[in-house]
N, C-alpha and C positions, 0 to 999 in steps of 0.2 A: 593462371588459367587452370581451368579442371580438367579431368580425363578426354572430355571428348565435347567441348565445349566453353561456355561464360559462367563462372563462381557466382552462388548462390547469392553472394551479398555482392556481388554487379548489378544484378536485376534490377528495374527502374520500379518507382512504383503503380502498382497494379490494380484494377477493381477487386482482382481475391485479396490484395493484401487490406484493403481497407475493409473485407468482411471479417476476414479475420481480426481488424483491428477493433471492430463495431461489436463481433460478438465475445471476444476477449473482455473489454472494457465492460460489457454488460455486468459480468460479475461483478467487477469493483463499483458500479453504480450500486449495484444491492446491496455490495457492502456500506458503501458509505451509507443508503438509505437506512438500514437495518439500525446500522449502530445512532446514526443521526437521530431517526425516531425518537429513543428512547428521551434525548434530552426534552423535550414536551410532553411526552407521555408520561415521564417522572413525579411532577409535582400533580398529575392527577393521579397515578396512581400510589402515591401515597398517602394519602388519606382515605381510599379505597380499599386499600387492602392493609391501613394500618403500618406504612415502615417504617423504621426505625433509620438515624444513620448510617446503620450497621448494612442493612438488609436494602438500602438506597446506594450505596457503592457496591454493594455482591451485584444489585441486579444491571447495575451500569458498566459494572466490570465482566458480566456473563457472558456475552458473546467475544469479549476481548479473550477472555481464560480458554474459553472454546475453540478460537484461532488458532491459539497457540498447540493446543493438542493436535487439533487438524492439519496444521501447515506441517508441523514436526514429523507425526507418523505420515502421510500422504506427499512428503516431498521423497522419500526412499521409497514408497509403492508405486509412483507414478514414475520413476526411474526405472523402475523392473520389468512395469506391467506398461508401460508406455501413458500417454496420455490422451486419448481420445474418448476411452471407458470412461473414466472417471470421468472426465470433463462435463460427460451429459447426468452423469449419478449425480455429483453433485448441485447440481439445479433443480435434481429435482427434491432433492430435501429441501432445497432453499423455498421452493412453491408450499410445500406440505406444510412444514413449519413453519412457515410463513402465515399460514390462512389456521393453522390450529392455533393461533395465539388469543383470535378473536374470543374463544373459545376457552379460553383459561379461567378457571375458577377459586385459583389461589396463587400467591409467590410460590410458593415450592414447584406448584405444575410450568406456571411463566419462566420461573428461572432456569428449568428443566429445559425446556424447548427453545429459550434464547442461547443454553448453551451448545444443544445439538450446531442451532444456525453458525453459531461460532465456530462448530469443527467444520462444515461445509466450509464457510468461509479462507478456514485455514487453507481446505483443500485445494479452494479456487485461486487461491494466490498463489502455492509452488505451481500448480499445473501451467497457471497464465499467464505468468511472468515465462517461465519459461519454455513455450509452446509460441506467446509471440515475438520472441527473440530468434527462437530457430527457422521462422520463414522472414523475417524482417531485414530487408536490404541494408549496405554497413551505409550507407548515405541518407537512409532515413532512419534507420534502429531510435536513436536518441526519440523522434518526435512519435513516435510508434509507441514505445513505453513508456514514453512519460505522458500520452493519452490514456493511461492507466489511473496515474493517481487525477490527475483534472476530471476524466469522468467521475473516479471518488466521490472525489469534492463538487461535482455538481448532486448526486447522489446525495452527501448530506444533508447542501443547500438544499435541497428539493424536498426532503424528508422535513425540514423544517416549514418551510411554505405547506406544504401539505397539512403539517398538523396545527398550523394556525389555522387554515381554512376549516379543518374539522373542530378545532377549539369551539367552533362556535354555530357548526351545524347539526352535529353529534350527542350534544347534550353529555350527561355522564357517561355513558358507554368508550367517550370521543378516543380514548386511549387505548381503548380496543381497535377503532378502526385506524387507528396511527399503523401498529403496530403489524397489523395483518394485511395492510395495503402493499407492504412488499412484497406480497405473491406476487402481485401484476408486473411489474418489471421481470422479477422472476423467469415467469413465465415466457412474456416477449423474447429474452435470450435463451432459455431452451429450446425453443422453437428457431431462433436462428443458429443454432450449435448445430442443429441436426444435417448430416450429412457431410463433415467436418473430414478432413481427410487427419492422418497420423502425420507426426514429425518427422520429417523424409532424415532431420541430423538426426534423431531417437533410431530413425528405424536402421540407419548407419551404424549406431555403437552398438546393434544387436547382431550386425552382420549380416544385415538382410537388403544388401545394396543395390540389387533389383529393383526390390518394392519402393527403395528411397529415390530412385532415379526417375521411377515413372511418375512419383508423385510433383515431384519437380517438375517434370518434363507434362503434363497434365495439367496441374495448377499454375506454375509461375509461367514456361514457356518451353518449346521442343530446344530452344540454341542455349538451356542452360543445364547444367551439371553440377555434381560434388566439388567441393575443395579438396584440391588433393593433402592439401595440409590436414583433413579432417580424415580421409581415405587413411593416412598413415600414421594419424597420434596415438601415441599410448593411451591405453584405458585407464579409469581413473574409480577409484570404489568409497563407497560412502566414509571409511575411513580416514581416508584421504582428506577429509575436508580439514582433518585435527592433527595432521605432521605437518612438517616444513612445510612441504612443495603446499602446500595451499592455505595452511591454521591463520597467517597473516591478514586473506583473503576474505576467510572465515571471523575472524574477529573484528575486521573492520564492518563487515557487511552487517553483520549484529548490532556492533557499538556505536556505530553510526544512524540506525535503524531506531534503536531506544531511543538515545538521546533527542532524536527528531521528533518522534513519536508524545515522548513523555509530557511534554509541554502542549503538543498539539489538542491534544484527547480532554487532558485534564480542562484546558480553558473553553475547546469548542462546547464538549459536555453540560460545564457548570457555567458556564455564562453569566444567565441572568444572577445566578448565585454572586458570581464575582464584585458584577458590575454592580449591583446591589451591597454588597461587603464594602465598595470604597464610595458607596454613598449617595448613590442615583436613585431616587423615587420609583422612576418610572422607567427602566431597563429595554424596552421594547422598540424603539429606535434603533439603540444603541445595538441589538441583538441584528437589528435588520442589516442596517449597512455594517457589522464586522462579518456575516454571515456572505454578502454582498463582495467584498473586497477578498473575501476567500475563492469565491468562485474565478475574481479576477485576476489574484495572483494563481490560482490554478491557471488558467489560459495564457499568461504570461511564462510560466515557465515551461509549458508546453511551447511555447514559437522559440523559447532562451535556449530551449537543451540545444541543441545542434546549435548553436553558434556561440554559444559560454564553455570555456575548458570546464567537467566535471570537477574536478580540482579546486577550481577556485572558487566555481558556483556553491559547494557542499562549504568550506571555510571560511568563505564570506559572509553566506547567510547564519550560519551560528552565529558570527559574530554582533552582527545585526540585532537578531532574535533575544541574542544575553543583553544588548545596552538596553531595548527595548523594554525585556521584565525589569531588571533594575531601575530603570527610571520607574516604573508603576509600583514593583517594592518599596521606593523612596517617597513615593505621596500619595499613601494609604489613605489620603485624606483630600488629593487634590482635586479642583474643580474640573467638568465636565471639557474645560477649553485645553487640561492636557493628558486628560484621561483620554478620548476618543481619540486625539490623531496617533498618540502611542499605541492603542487600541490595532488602528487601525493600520500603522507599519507594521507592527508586528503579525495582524492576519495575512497581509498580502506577500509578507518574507515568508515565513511558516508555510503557506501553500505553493507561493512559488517552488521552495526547497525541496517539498514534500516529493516532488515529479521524480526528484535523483531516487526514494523508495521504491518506483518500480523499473528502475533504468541501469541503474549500479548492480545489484545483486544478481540479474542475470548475464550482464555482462562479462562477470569476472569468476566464472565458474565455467568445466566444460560442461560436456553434451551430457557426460553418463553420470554427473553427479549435480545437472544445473538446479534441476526440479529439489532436490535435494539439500544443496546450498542455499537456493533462495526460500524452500520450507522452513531452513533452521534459522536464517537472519529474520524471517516473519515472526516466528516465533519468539525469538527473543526479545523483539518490536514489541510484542504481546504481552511480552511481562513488564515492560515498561507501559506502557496503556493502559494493563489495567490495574497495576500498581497506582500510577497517576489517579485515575478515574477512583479510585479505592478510597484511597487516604484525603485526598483534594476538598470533598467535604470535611471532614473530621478535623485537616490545617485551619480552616476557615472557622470551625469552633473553637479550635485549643489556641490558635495564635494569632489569627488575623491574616489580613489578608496583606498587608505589606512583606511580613516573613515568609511567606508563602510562593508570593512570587521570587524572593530569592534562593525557594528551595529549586522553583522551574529552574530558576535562572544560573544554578549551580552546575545540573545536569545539563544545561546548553555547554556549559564554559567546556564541561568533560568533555562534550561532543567537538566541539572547537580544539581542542589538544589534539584526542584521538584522529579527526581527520588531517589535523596538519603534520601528522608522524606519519601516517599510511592511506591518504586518499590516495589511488592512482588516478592515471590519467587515459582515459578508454576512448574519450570523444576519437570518430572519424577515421575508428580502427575496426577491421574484420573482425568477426564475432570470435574465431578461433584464436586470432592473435591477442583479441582483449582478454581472454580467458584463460590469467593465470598464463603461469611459467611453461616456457618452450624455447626453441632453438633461435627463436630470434627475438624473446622478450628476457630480460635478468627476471632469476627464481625467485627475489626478493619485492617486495614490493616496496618500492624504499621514495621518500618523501620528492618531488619534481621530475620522479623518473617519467618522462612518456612514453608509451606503449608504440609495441613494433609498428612499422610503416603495412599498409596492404599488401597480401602476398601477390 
């Protein structure tokens, strides 16, 4: 029970929590769109502007490198300065930069202003991840944040449908209007961000318990209140994320984040590149339904989170994901009847998976260092993406495409180690008790522990 009332994460769910959840998610649709785009807009604009393979992975990796700077520095400013400010700043670079791309007259300007999008981007992932965890009830958390990455992933798929459509209405320009069309989503969520109340747990770790009461008591409902467990926990400072009490927390949120990542970007990106390297003529099917099957393993693991232990969902799908590239590194040359359904397990694991990205790393951090924690697992996400997205053409010159896939298929197996030493186990737990070490969780995070019972 709370002070004077029912625990935040009692609450049922609510029409606010699904605006919040509508305009949350907005962002990651842009992301997905943004970075989606490019894999269409690519092979036009390279012979447009003349790239190289060099200046064909900077520019596909630009918004990834961008994330990574933005999530990093704006997950410790959106700790300090809370998150509402930012929340609306950043959409509106996403608008601006968005429609100035039309407008670009060279790579150096394009890659400029893909990289800004990148830092916004960064920004809207510590801010959203966790801004929608701290109003999200602990009976629906899981399907809340893992509507984060499935919006994504419809975002990408949508980015792709769009720029077939313009492939062929556009004429040469068409890669301009790929790429500047994500103002309009954009735009659609800054307008529904507006008039966003603040994080009643933010406005808690600043000691301003009034304003956190009323906004609870305003939005969610008058019969509910703080957690007194959140009223009395120790404060926790960005440091923190890199000692004991939480480096464990911190290292898995990262390494678990890469490894997902790494395989995801590099194949969604270069695709037809791929499916072309093991010997398909005509790739355009094959882009449709793996593009297709991603959307469906996105919504698949949006209904799974809540009723799969995190645990097993994050260790099993590696598993999966690695026999899957291995089989496709083993027949570099095989016909089209075991390329596609490999093809196509592996999209539908890979997106399902992806949902634990925005569900894990808010989870397992507290209030005064969440935005924080989860800026720096994004970012490290980021160096794996656009690592991937970098090199993944130049694999497919120097060595083929069978080695290639066992380079993905390496960084899965990592990822499969890593979380079977230190995934914990968060499903179905209060947001304070999932979050790291306390009086009724062990300070370790150690392999089949499960997280405390509801306070």
């Amino acid at each position: 029970m709370s002070p004077t009332g029912l625990s935040l994460d009692e609450s049922p769910f609510t029409r606010f929590h699904l605006r919040v959840t509508v305009f949350t998610a907005g962002g990651l649709f842009c992301d997905g769109y943004i970075i989606g785009s490019i894999g269409l807009a690519l092979p036009l604009l390279t012979p447009a502007m003349g790239l190289g393979p060099v200046w064909q992975g900077a520019m596909a990796a630009s918004v990834l490198v961008g994330l990574f700077v933005g999530a990093l520095v704006f997950g410790p400013v959106t700790d300090r300065f809370g998150r509402q400010k930012i929340y609306l700043a950043d959409l509106v670079v996403f608008v601006v930069a968005s429609a100035l791309q039309f407008f670009a007259d060279g790579a150096v300007t394009l890659l400029i202003l893909r990289l800004v999008l990148g830092i916004a981007i960064g920004a809207d992932y510590a801010i959203g991840g966790a801004l929608l965890a701290e109003f999200a009830p602990r009976k629906w958390r899981g399907r809340m944040m893992a509507s984060l990455n499935a919006t994504w992933t419809v975002g990408f798929v949508a980015a792709y449908g769009v720029g077939v459509l313009l492939q062929g209405a556009a004429g040469p320009d068409a890669w301009r209007w790929m790429l500047a069309s994500s103002a309009v989503p954009a735009l659609i969520t800054l307008l529904l961000r507006l008039g966003a109340p603040e994080s009643p747990r933010w406005l808690l770790g600043k000691g301003r318990v009034e304003e956190a009461r009323r906004v609870i008591k305003t939005y969610i409902g008058p019969e509910y209140d703080l957690d007194p467990a959140e009223v009395t926990a120790p404060r926790s400072r960005y440091r923190d994320l890199f000692t004991r009490r939480y480096g464990r927390q911190t290292f898995f949120a990262g390494a678990f984040y890469f490894c997902q990542v790494f395989p995801y970007f590099a194949v969604g990106i270069f695709l037809p590149g791929i499916i072309t390297a093991f010997g398909v003529e005509d790739s355009t099917l094959s882009e449709i339904v793996y593009n297709g099957v991603l959307l469906v393993g996105a919504l698949a693991g949006l209904v799974l989170m809540d009723r799969l232990p995190r645990r097993g969902f994050v260790i099993w799908s590696f598993f999966i994901i690695g026999v899957t590239l291995v089989v496709l590194g083993l027949n570099p040359n095989g016909s089209l009847a075991v390329l596609l359904p490999t093809l196509l397990v592996l999209a539908f694991v890979i997106s399902a998976a992806a949902d634990l990205e925005s569900v894990y790393p808010p989870e397992i951090f507290p209030t005064e260092i969440r935005a924080s924690g989860v800026g720096l697992a994004t970012s490290i996400s980021r160096i794996g993406a656009a690592l991937s997205t970098f090199v993944l053409p130049q694999l497919l010159v120097g060595v083929g495409v069978g080695p290639t896939m066992f380079v993905l298929a390496g960084v899965v197996a990592a990822g499969f180690v890593i979380s079977l030493w230190l995934a914990p186990e968060t499903r179905g737990v209060g947001l304070s008790a999932a979050a790291g070490p306390g009086p009724d969780r062990p300070r370790r995070v150690e392999p089949g522990v499960v997280a405390a019972p509801e306070l």
